[in-house]
C-alpha positions, 0 to 999 in steps of 0.5 A, spaced: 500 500 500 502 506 497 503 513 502 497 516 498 492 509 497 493 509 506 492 517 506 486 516 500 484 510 507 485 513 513 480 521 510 475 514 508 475 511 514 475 519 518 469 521 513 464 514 515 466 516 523 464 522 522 457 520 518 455 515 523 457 520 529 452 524 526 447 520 524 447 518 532 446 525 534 439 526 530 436 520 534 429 524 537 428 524 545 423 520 543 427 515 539 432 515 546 426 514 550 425 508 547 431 505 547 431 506 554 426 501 555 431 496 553 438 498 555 442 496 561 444 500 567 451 502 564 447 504 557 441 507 561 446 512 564 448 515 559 442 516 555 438 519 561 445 524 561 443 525 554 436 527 554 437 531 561 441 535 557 437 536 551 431 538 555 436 543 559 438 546 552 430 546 551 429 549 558 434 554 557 430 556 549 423 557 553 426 560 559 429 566 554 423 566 550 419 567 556 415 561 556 416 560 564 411 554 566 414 550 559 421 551 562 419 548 569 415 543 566 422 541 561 426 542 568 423 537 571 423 532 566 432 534 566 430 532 574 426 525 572 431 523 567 438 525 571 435 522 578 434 515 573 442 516 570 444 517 578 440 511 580 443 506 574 449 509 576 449 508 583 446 500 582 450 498 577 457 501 580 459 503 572 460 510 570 458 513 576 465 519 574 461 520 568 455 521 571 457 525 576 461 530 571 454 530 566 450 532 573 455 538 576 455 541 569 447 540 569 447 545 575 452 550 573 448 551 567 441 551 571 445 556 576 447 561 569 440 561 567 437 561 574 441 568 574 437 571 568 430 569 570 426 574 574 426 574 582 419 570 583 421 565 578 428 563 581 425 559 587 423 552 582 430 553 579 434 553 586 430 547 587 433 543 582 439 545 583 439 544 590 437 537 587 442 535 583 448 537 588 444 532 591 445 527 586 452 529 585 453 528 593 449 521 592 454 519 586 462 520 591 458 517 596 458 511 592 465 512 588 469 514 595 465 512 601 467 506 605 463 501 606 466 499 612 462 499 619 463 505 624 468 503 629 
């Protein structure tokens, strides 16, 4: 195999990557709904990080568009979705890191838009936060508490 024909290969086999990243990506909330149904506690987790993520995204639209009762509604759905990832998480001992990285961004953006609402809108916002540093607080426990009995 020549220097060009291995070049000609390697820009192929970069392009299929990226095509089947992206048709990944277009999967609806739906589709990862329902993918979820079937998946095992490993899979569950990253799915409920990627549709929590995407409802916040939605969330963050709605609160900028000043539909504030639609966004309370999605960021209770983000709440529902980062509560399972925490759960399967903390169940089946896998991507507990990767879940408790995905919920501290998840409350550090909640925190940036909380800080863009009006004064009377902030407390349901607050909440949420202050639920999902429990989750985070749930997940270290898992990953560096000791299961040993006090003494």
């Amino acid at each position: 195999m020549t220097c060009r024909q291995f070049t000609l290969a390697a820009v192929f086999l970069l392009l299929v990557c990226g095509i089947a990243a992206l048709a990944k990506k277009e999967e609806t909330l739906d589709q990862l709904k329902a993918r979820l149904a079937t998946a095992n506690p490993e899979q569950k987790v990253g799915l409920c990080i990627e549709i929590a993520d995407r409802q916040l995204d939605s969330a963050d639209e709605l609160f900028k568009a000043g539909k504030v009762e639609e966004a309370r509604a999605v960021v209770a759905e983000v709440i529902k979705f980062a509560d399972q990832a925490t759960e399967a998480a903390t169940t089946s001992g896998k991507k507990l890191k990767h879940a408790e990285i995905e919920v501290r961004k998840m409350a550090h953006r909640l925190h940036d838009i909380k800080g863009t609402l009006n004064f009377d809108d902030q407390p349901p916002v607050q909440e949420s936060i202050d639920h999902l540093e429990h989750l985070r607080t749930l997940l270290l426990t898992k990953m560096f508490g000791t299961d040993k009995p006090k003494q």
